[in-house]
C-alpha positions in Angstrom: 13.9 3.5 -78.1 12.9 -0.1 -79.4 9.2 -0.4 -80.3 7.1 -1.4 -77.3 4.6 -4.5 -76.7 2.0 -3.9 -74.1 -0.1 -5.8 -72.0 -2.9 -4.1 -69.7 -4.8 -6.3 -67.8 -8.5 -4.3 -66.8 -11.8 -5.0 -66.3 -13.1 -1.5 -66.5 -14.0 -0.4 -70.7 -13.7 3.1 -69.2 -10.4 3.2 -67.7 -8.6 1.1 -70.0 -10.0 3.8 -72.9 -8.7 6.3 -70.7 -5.2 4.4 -70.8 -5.5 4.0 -74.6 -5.8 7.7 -74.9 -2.9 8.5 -72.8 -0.5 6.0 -74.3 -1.0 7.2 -77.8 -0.2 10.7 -76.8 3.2 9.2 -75.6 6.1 10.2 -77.2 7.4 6.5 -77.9 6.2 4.1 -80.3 3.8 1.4 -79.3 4.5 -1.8 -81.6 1.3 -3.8 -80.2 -1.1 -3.4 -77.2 -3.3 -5.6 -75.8 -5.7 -6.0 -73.2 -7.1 -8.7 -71.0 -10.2 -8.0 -68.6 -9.3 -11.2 -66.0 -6.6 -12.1 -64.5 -6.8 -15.9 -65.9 -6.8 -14.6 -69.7 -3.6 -12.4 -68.6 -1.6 -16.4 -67.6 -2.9 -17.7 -70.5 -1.9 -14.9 -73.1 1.6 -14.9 -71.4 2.1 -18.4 -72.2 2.3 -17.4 -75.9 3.2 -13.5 -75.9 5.7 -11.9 -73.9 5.5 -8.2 -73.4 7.5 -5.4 -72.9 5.9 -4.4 -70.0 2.1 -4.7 -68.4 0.0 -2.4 -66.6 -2.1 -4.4 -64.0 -5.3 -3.0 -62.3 -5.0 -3.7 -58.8 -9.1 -4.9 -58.5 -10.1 -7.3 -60.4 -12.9 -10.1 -60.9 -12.1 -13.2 -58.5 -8.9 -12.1 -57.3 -6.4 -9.3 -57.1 -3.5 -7.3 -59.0 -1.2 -8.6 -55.6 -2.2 -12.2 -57.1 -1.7 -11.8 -60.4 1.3 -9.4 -59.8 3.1 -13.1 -58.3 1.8 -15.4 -61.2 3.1 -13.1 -63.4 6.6 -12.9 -61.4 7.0 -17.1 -61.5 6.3 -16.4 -65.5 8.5 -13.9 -66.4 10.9 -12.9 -63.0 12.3 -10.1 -65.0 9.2 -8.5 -66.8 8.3 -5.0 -65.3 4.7 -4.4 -63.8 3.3 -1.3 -63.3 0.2 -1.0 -61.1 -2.6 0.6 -61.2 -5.2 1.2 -58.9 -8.1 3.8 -57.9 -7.3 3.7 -54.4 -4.4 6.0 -53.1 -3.4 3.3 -50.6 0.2 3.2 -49.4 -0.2 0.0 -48.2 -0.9 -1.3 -51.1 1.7 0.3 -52.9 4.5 -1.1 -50.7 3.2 -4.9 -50.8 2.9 -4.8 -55.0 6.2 -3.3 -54.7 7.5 -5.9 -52.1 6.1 -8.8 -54.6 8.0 -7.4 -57.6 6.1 -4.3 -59.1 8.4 -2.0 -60.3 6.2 1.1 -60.2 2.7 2.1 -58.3 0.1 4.8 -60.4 -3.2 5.7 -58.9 -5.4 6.0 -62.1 -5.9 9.8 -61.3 -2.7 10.5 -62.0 -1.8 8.7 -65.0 -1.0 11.1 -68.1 0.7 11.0 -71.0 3.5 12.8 -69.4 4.5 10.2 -66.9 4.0 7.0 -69.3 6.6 8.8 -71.3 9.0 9.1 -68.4 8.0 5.5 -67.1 9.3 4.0 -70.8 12.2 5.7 -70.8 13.0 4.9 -67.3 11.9 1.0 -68.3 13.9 1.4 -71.6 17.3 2.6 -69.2 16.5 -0.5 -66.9 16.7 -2.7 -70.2 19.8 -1.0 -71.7 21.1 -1.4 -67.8 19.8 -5.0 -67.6 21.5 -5.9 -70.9 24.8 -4.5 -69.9 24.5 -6.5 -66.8 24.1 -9.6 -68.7 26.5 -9.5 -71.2 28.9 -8.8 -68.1 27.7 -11.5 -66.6 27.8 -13.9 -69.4 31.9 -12.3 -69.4 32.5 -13.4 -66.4 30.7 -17.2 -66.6 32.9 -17.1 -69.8 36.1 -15.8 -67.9 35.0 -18.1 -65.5 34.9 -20.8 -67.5 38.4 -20.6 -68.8 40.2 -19.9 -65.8 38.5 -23.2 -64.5 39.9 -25.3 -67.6 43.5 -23.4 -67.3 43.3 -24.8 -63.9 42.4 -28.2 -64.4 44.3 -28.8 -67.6 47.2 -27.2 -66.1 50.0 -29.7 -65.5 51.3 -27.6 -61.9 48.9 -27.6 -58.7 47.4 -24.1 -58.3 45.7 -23.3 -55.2 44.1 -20.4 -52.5 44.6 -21.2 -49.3 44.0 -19.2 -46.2 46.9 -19.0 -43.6 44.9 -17.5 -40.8 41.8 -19.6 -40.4 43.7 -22.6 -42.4 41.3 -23.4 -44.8 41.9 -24.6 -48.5 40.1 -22.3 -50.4 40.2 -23.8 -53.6 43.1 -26.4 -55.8 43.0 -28.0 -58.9 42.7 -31.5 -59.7 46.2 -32.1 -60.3 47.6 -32.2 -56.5 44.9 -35.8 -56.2 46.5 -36.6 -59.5 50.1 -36.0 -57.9 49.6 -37.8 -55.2 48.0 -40.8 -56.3 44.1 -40.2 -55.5 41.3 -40.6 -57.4 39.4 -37.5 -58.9 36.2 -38.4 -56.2 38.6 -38.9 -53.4 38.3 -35.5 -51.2 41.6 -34.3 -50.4 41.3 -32.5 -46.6 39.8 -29.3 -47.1 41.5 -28.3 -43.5 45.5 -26.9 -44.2 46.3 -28.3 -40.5 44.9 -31.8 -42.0 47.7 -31.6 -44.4 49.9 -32.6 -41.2 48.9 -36.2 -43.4 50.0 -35.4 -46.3 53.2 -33.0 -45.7 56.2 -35.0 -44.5 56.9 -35.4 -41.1 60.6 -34.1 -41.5 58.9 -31.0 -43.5 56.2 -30.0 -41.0 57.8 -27.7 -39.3 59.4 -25.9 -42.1 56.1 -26.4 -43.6 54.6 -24.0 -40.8 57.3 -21.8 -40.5 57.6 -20.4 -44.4 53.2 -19.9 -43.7 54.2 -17.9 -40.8 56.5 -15.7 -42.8 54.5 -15.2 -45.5 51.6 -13.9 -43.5 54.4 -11.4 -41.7 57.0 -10.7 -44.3 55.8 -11.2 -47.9 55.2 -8.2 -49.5 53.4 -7.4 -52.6 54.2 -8.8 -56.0 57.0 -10.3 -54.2 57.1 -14.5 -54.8 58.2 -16.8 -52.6 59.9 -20.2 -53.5 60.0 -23.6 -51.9 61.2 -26.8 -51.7 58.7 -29.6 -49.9 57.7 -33.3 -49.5 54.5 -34.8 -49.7 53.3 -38.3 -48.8 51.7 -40.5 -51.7 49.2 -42.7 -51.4 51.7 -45.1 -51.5 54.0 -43.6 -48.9 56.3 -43.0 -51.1 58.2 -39.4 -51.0 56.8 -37.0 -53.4 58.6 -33.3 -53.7 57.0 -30.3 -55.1 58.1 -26.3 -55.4 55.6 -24.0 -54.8 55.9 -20.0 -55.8 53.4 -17.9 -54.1 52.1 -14.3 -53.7 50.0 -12.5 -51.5 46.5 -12.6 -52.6 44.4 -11.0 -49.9 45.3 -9.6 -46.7 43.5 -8.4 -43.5 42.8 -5.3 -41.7 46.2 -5.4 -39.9 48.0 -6.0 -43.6 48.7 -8.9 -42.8 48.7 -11.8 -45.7 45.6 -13.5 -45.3 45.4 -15.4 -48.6 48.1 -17.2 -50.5 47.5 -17.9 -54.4 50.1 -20.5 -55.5 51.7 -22.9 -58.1 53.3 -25.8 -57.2 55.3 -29.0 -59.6 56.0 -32.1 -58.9 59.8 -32.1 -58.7 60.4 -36.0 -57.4 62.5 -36.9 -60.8 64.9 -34.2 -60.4 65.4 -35.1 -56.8 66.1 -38.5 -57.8 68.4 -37.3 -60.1 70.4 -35.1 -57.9 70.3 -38.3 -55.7 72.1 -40.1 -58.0 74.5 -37.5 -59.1 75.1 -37.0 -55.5 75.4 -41.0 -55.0 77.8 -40.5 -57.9 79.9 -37.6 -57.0 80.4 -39.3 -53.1 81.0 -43.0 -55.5 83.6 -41.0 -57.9 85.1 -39.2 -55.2 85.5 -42.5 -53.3 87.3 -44.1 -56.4 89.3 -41.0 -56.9 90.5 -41.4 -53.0 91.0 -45.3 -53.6 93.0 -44.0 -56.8 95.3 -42.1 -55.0 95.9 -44.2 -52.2 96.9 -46.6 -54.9 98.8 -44.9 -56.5 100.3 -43.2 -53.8 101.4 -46.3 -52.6 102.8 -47.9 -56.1 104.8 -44.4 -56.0 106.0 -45.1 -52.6 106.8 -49.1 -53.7 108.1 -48.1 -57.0 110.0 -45.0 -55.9 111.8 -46.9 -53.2 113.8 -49.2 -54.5 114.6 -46.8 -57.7 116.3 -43.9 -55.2 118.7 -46.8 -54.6 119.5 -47.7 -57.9 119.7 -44.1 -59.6 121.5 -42.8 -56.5 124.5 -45.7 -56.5 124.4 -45.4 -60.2 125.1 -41.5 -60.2 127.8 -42.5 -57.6 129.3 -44.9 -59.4 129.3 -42.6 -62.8 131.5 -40.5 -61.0 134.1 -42.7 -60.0 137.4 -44.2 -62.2 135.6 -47.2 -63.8 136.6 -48.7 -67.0 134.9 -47.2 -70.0 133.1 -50.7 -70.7 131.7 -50.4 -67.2 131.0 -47.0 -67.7 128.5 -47.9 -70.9 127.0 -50.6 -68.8 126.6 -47.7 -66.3 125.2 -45.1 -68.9 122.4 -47.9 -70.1 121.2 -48.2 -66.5 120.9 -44.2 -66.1 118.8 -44.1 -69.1 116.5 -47.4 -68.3 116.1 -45.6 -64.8 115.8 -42.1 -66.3 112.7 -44.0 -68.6 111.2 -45.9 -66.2 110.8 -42.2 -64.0 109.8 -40.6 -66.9 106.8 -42.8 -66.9 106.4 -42.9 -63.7 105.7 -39.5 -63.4 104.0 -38.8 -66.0 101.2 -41.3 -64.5 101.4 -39.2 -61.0 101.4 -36.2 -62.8 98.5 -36.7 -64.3 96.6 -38.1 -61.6 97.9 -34.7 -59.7 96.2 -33.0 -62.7 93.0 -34.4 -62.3 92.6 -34.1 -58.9 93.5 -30.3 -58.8 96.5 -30.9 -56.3 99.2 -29.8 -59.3 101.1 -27.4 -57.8 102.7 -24.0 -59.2 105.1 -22.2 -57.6 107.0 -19.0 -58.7 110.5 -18.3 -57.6 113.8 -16.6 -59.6 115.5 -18.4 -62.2 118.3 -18.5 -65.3 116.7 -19.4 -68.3 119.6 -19.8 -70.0 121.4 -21.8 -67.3 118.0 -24.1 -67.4 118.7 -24.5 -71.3 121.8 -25.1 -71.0 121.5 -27.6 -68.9 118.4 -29.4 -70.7 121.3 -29.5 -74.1 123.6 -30.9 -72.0 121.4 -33.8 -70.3 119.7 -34.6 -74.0 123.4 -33.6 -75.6 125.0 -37.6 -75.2 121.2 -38.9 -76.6 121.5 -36.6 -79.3 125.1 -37.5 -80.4 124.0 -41.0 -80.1 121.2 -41.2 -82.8 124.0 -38.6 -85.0 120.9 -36.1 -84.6 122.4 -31.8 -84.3 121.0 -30.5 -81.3 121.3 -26.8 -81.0 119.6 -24.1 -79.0 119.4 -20.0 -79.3 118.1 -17.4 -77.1 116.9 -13.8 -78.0 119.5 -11.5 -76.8 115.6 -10.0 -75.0 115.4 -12.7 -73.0 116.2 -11.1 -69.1 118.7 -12.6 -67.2 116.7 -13.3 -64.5 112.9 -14.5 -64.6 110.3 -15.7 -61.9 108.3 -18.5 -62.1 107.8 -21.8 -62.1 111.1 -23.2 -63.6 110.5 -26.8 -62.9 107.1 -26.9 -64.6 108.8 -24.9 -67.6 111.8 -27.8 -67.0 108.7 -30.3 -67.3 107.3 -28.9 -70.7 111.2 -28.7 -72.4 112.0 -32.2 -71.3 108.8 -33.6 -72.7 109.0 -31.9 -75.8 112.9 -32.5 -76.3 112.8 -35.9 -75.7 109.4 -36.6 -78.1 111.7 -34.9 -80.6 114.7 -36.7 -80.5 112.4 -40.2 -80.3 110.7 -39.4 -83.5 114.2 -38.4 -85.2 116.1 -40.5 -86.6 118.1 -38.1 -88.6 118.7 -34.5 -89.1 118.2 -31.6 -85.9 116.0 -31.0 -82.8 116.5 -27.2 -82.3 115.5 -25.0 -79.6 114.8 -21.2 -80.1 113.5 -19.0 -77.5 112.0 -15.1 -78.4 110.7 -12.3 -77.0 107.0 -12.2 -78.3 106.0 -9.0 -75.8 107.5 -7.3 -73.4 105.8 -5.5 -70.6 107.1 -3.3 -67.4 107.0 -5.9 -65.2 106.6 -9.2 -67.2 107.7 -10.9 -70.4 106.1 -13.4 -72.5 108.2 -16.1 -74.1 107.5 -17.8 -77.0 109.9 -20.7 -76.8 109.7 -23.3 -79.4 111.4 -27.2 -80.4 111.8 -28.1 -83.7 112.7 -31.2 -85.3 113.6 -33.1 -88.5 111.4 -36.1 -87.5 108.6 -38.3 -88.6 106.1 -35.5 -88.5 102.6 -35.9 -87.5 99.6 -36.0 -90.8 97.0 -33.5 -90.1 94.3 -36.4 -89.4 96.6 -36.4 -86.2 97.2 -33.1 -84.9 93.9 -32.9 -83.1 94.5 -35.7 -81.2 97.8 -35.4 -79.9 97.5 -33.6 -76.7 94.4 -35.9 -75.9 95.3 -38.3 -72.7 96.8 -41.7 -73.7 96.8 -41.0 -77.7 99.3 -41.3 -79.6 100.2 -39.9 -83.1 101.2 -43.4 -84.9 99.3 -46.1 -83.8 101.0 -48.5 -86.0 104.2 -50.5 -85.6 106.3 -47.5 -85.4 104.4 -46.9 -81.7 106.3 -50.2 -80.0 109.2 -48.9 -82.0 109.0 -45.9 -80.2 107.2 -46.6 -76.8 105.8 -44.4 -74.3 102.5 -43.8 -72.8 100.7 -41.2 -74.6 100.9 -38.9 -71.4 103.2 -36.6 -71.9 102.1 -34.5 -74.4 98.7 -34.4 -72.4 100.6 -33.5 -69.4 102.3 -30.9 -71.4 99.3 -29.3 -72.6 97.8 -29.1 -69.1 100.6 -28.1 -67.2 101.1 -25.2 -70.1 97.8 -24.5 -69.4 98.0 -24.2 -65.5 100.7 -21.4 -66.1 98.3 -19.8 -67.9 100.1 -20.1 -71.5 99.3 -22.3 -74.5 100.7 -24.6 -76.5 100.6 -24.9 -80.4 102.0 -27.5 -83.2 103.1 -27.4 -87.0 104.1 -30.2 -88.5 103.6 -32.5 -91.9 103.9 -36.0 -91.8 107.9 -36.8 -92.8 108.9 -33.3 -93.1 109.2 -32.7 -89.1 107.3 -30.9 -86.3 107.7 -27.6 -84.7 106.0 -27.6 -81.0 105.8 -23.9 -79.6 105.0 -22.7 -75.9 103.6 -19.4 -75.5 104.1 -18.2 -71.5 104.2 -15.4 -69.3 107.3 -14.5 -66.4 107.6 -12.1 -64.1 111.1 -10.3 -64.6 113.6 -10.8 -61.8 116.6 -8.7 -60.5 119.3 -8.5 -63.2 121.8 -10.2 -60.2 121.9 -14.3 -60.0 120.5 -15.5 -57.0 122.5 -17.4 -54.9 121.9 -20.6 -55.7 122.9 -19.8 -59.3 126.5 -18.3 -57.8 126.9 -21.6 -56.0 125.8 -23.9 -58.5 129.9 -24.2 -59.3 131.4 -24.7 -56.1 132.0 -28.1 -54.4 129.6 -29.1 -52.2 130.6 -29.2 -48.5 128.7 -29.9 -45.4 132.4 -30.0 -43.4 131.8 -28.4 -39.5 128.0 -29.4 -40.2 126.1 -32.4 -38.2 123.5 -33.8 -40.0 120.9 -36.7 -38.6 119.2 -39.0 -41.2 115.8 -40.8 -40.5 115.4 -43.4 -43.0 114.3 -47.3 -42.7 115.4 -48.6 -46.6 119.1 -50.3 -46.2 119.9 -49.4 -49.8 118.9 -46.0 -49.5 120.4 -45.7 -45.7 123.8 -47.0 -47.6 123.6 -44.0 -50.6 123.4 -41.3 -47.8 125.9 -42.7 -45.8 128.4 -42.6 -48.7 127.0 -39.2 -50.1 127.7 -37.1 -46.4 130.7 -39.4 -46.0 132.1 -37.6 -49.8 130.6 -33.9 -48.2 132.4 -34.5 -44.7 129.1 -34.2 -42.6 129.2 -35.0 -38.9 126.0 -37.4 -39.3 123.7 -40.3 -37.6 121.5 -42.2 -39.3 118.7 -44.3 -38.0 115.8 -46.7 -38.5 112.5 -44.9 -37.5 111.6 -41.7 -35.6 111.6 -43.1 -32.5 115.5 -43.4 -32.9 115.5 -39.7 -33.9 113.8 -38.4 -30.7 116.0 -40.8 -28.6 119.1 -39.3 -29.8 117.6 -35.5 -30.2 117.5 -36.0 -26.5 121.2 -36.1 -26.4 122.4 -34.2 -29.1 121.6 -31.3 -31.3 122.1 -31.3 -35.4 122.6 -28.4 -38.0 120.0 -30.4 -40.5 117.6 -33.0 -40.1 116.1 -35.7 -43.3 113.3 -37.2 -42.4 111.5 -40.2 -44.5 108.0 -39.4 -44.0 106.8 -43.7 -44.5 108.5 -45.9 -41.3 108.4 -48.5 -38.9 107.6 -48.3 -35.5 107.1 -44.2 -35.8 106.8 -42.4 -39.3 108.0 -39.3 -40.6 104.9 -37.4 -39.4 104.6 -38.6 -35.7 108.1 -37.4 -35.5 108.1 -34.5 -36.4 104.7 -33.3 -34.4 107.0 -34.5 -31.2 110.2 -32.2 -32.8 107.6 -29.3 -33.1 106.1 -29.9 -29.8 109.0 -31.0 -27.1 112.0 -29.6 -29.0 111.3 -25.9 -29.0 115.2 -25.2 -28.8 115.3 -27.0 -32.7 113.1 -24.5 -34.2 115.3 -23.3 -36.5 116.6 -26.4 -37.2 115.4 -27.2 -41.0 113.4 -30.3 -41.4 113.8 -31.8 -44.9 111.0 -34.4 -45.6 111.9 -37.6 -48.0 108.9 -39.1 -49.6 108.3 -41.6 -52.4 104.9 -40.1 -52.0 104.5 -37.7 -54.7 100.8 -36.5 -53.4 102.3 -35.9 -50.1 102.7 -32.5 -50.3 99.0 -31.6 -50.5 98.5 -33.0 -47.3 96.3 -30.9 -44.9 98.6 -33.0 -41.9 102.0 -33.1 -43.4 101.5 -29.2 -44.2 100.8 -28.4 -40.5 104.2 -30.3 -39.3 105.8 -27.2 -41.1 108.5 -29.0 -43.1 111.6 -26.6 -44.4 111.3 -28.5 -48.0 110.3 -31.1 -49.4 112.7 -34.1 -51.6 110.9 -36.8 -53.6 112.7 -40.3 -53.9 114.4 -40.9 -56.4 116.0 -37.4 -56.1 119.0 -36.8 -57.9 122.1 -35.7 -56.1 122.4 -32.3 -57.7 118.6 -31.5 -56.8 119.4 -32.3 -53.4 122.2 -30.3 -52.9 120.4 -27.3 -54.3 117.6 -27.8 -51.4 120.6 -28.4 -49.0 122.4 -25.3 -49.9 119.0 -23.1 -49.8 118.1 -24.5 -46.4 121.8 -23.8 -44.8 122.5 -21.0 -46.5 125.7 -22.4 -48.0 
């Protein structure tokens, strides 16, 4: 026990002897003791010593221990007095206690004995006292720096109470927010916040309280999204995450403890990016109507010329006409070749490039690529050659003319940057699975080659590998490697490249087919016999004299039964009196399109239901059209379509 400094305030020489005597038979040790006979010395003394403890005799000169007991308590509040008294008075006992005393002793009964146990218990009440302030000191300190986590945190933090709707406490940062000044007073009244929450938000505002205080269960946090007014007016948006922080007798939440951050930037942002999504999307529609239309504009006029040309190859001219002939093939064949690679791309981009899988000859489909590139080839005195791995299956399913797509672009960028030498193409079996085989089929030339600085760039949308004088040489639009990288990649394959500049190039597709049945389709048993459509009728919609004239001379050479008219109104006037083994409709005409037309077929013709409907379209996007799908056309032909490619949809659709 620490040494103790006494104070006894007594008047009587006797009694405070007495006391004398007793404390030094104490069992503690006494560091100083004094004693003061009045009541005014006592003040006075305490104004420049401060005790552990004093002893005050209740009766004294000119006043009384009650008195002195309270002058004593404005002093030193938390300074124990015992008192002492000759008088076994219980009233007096409970008013000393009532002002402050913290023990009562009749002077009979004071001993040695129970001074002892009177220090120690005033020695427990310091340790206790001690304790209590150093915890309290703690908690000012905790205090302290929960208030300046608060207010120096950049987020709102805040208590509210959800059932009698009373801010409890927020930081400084919602005024800040919301443009007020630190001494404006924000309403202290949640329903008051009807000013500050956006009208639109109100409700919702009131709604997620109501959940909370039903639903939200411990440790759980709830997120969300609302607006505030500004001073201003102006829209601010903040996100607030809250948890239960009190609840009632009925467990219900009763007190919400919450962040909350000023979001408005992002909002504006996703403004914007949703301003320019709905602004790209709007170009990418005006795009395709553009170029939907230049197809249809473009695509016109060439059907005529590549269809009368392909006619006129076929007749008995004279070999100089026949060149002149040749040279308009190819200058058409270019000109489509650009053409769609442009639409192709643009199909690309807006994810409306469609696959589809169905069985096929490879080798036929090489074959045929060395013939069409075969006359080129011979032309430039270049060797063209192809070999296939003995592996390869007869019969494979996929997407043949997207595979047709890739070889064309890659044969003919290989015999366009060789000017002497080969062009070969090698197909092998790189795996082969159960079901499925994947083909490694590759073109390599003798060419200009490509220098490394190159190779990177190649497949990139409108680059090309010699941006020098050589490229006007050469021509083309730096699509169709970019095409051929993307549609490679839509069949899930890749596409890789070797080459050193003026040594060559060897391009390489890696894909995947499904195997087929070891039998040739149909199509690839009729692919030899002369087309007929004799004993057939056949009714033509289409408004283009030119391309009105072709048909008429192609089904005139088949022997077809056929009509042809202007528009679709024509077709439904003489459906009415006839019926017809095949109908080709032109989707884009005068006084009633393809479209209308057909709705009214599929609706008041129910006896033509069998009937295939082939659509002709210039429009190259028209197939992904949610309306055009619904009319439930057989197939599909896109102007300029070459005879051969329309005699295979012919033959598929009648079975022939």
């Amino acid at each position: 026990m620490t040494p103790l400094n006494l104070l006894l305030v007594e008047d009587d020489d006797i009694d405070a002897m007495e006391f004398k005597r007793a404390i030094r038979k104490c069992n503690v040790e006494i560091q100083e003791m004094r004693i003061c006979k009045y009541a005014e010395e006592a003040i006075t003394t305490l104004e420049t010593w401060l005790p552990t403890c004093i002893f005050v005799d209740y009766q004294l000169p000119k006043t009384n221990g009650l008195e002195l007991l309270k002058k004593i308590k404005k002093i030193a509040p938390k300074l124990p007095v015992i008192v002492l008294t000759s008088q076994g008075d219980e009233r007096i006992a409970v008013e000393m206690m009532k002002a402050g005393a913290m023990e009562y002793f009749p002077k009979a009964e004071i001993n040695a004995e129970k001074l002892t146990k009177t220090f120690h218990t005033m020695s427990q009440m310091f340790e206790v006292e001690k304790e209590r302030e150093v915890a309290q000191k703690e908690l000012a300190e905790k205090e302290e720096f929960i208030q300046k986590v608060a207010q120096l945190s950049p987020n709102i933090i805040y208590v509210i109470d959800i059932e009698k709707w009373t801010n409890i406490f927020h930081n400084n940062q919602i005024s800040e927010i919301l443009g007020y000044k630190a001494e404006e007073p924000l309403p202290q009244n949640v329903l008051a916040f009807s000013k500050l929450i956006d009208n639109d938000d109100l409700l919702t505002f009131r709604k997620h309280y109501n959940y909370i205080k039903q639903h939200l269960k411990d440790g759980e946090v709830m997120e969300k999204e609302f607006r505030l007014k500004h001073k201003d007016g102006s829209d601010v948006w903040i996100i607030t995450r809250e948890v239960s922080f009190k609840r009632n007798n009925d467990g219900e939440v009763l007190e919400v403890l919450g962040t909350a951050i000023d979001i408005t930037s992002r909002k504006l942002a996703e403004k914007e990016l949703i301003k320019a999504k709905k602004d790209a999307e709007e170009a990418a529609l005006i795009k395709s109507d553009f170029l939907s239309t230049m197809s249809h504009e473009i695509r016109t006029p060439m059907n005529a010329i590549i269809g009368f040309t392909d006619l006129l190859l076929t007749s008995n001219l004279p070999e100089e006409y026949m060149q002149y002939l040749n040279t308009i093939k190819y200058s058409a064949d270019n000109l489509m070749v650009i053409l769609n690679d442009i639409l192709d791309f643009s199909k690309i981009e807006a994810g409306k490039f469609i696959l589809e899988d169905f069985e096929f000859d490879l080798r036929e489909k090489i074959g045929h690529l060395y013939r069409t590139f075969e006359f080129k080839a011979k032309e430039k005195g270049i060797k063209l050659s192809y070999e296939i791995d003995d592996k390869v299956p007869a019969i494979l399913i996929g997407d043949a003319y997207r595979l047709n797509q890739i070889l064309v672009n890659l044969i003919g960028n290989a015999l366009k940057f060789t000017s002497e030498g080969f062009v070969k193409i090698s197909t092998l079996v790189e795996k082969e699975y159960a079901d499925k085989v994947d083909l490694k089929i590759c073109v390599k030339d003798s060419g200009i080659g490509i220098s490394d600085d190159k190779l990177g760039l190649i497949f990139d949308s409108f680059s090309q590998a010699h941006n020098n004088n050589a490229t006007k040489f050469f021509g083309g639009t730096g699509l169709g490697l970019s095409i051929t990288r993307k549609i490679t990649e839509l069949m899930q394959g890749k596409i890789t490249v070797e080459s050193e500049l003026g040594t060559g190039s060897n391009f390489c597709v890696t894909l995947t087919f499904l195997k087929g049945n070891a039998a040739p389709t149909s199509d690839i048993l009729n692919t030899n016999i002369p087309f007929s459509l004799k004993g057939y009728s056949v009714i033509v919609a289409e408004d283009i004299l030119a391309n009105q004239l072709l048909l008429k001379h192609l089904l005139k050479r088949w022997e077809a039964d056929f009509v042809i008219c202007d528009n679709g109104k024509e077709v439904l006037e003489t459906l009415q009196l006839r019926s017809f083994d095949l109908i080709l409709m032109d989707l884009q005409m005068p006084v009633m399109d393809g479209i209308t037309a057909m709705k009214a077929i599929r609706n008041s013709f129910p006896h033509l239901a069998k009937v295939p409907v082939l659509a002709f379209t210039a429009d190259t996007f028209a197939q992904t059209s949610q309306e055009i799908i619904d009319c439930k056309f057989q197939d599909f032909i896109t102007k300029p379509f070459r005879i051969d490619e329309l005699t295979s949809v012919i033959r598929k659709q009648l079975n022939l």
